[in-house]
C-alpha positions in Angstrom: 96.6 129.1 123.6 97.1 126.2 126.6 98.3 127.4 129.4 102.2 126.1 130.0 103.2 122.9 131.1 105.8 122.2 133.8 108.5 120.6 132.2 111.5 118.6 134.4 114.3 116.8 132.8 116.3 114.5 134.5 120.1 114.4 134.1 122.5 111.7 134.2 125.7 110.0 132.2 124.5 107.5 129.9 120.8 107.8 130.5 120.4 104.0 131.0 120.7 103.4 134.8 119.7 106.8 137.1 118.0 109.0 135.0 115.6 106.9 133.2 114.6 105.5 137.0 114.0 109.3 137.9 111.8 109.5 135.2 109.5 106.6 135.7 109.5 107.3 139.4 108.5 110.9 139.2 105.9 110.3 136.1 104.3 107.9 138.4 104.2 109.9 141.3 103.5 113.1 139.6 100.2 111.4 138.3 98.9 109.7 141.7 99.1 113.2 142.8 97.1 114.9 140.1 99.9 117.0 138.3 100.6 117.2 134.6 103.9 118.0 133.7 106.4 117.0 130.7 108.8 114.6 132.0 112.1 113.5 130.0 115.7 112.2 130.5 118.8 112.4 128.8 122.4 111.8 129.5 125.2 114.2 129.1 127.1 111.6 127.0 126.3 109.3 123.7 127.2 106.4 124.9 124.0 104.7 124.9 121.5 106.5 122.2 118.3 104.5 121.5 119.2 101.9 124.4 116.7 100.7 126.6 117.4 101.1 130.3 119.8 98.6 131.8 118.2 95.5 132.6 118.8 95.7 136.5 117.6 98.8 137.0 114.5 98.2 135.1 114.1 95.2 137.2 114.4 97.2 140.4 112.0 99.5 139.4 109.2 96.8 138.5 109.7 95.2 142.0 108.6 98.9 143.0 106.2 99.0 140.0 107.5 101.1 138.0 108.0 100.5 134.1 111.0 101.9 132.4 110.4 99.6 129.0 109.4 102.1 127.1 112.2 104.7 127.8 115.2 105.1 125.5 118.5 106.8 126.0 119.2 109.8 124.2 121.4 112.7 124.7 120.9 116.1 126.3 120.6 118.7 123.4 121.0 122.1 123.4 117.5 122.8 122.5 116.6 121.0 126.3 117.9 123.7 128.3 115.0 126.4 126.6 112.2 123.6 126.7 112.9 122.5 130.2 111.7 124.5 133.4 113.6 122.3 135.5 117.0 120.1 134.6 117.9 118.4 137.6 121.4 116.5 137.8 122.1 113.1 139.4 125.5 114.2 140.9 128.1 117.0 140.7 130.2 115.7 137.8 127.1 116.0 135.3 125.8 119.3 137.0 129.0 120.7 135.9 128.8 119.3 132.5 125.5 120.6 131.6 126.6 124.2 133.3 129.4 123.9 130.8 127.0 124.0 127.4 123.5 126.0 129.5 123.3 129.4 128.0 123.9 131.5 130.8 119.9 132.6 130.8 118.6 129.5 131.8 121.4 128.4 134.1 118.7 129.1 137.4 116.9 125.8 135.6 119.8 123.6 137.0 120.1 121.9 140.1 121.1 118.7 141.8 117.8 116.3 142.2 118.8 115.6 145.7 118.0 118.9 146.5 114.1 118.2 147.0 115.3 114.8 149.1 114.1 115.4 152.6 115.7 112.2 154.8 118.0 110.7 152.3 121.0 112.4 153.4 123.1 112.6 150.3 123.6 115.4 147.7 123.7 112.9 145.2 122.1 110.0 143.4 125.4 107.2 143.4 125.6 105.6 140.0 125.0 102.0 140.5 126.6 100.9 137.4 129.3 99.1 138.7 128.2 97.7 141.9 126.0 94.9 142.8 122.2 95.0 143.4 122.2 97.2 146.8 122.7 100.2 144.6 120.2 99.8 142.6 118.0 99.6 145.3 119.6 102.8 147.3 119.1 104.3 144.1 115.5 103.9 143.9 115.5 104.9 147.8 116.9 108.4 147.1 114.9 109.1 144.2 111.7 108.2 145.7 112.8 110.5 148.2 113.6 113.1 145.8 110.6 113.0 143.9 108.6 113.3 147.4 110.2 116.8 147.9 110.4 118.0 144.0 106.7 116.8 144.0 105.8 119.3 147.3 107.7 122.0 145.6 106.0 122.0 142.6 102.4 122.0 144.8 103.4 124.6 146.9 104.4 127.0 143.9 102.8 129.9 143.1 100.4 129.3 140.0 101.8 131.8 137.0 
């Protein structure tokens, strides 16, 4: 049998904008630095299933290289919270949604993503949805950050 793979899922609303970017982000860096994990997103609502990642973000990201084309939204299922070591939340608002439907035994899985940021300064990854370009790019700041520290984290575990 092969040994486990670290799995991390990364949380947002819609799964089109934040999440999506955490993925690409941290798939890229997780390679350059020689770890092989399973890395996902999801949203904690529907409202986007099988969309492609809005087209700003996805431009944001390539001016940084990174490709989100071939992600698609889809929904947090309850199946996630077993297959997923770590399921790490863009803000409070969907941290408490997915505490609401986590079993209780895998609650310790769930976290806000800013945790592992080490000079960003906010607890939270602002949804740039609404708002002009700047946020997009702020949101590609803190998750770079983010995925820095989570990165480091992972290294410096203890190997099971």
């Amino acid at each position: 049998m092969s040994a486990h793979k670290t799995s991390v899922l990364f949380v947002c609303m819609g799964n089109i904008c934040r999440s999506p970017t955490a993925e690409a982000v941290f798939r890229h860096r997780a390679a350059a630095a020689g770890l092989d994990l399973h890395i996902d997103s999801a949203g904690t609502h529907g409202y986007h299933i099988g969309d492609a990642p809005d087209g700003r973000s996805a431009r944001h990201a390539a001016q940084r290289g990174y490709d989100l084309s071939p992600l698609r939204a889809r929904q947090v299922s309850a199946d996630d919270f077993a297959r997923f070591d770590h399921v790490l939340a863009m803000d409070e608002d969907n941290l408490a949604l997915l505490a609401r439907s986590c079993p209780p035994q895998h609650r310790h899985k769930l976290k806000l993503f800013m945790e592992y940021a080490t000079h960003s300064g906010s607890r939270v990854v602002p949804d740039p949805y609404y708002g002009g370009a700047q946020g997009f790019d702020t949101v590609l700041d803190y998750i770079e950050d983010a995925a820095d520290g989570l990165i480091s984290s992972l290294l410096a575990a203890p190997k099971a």
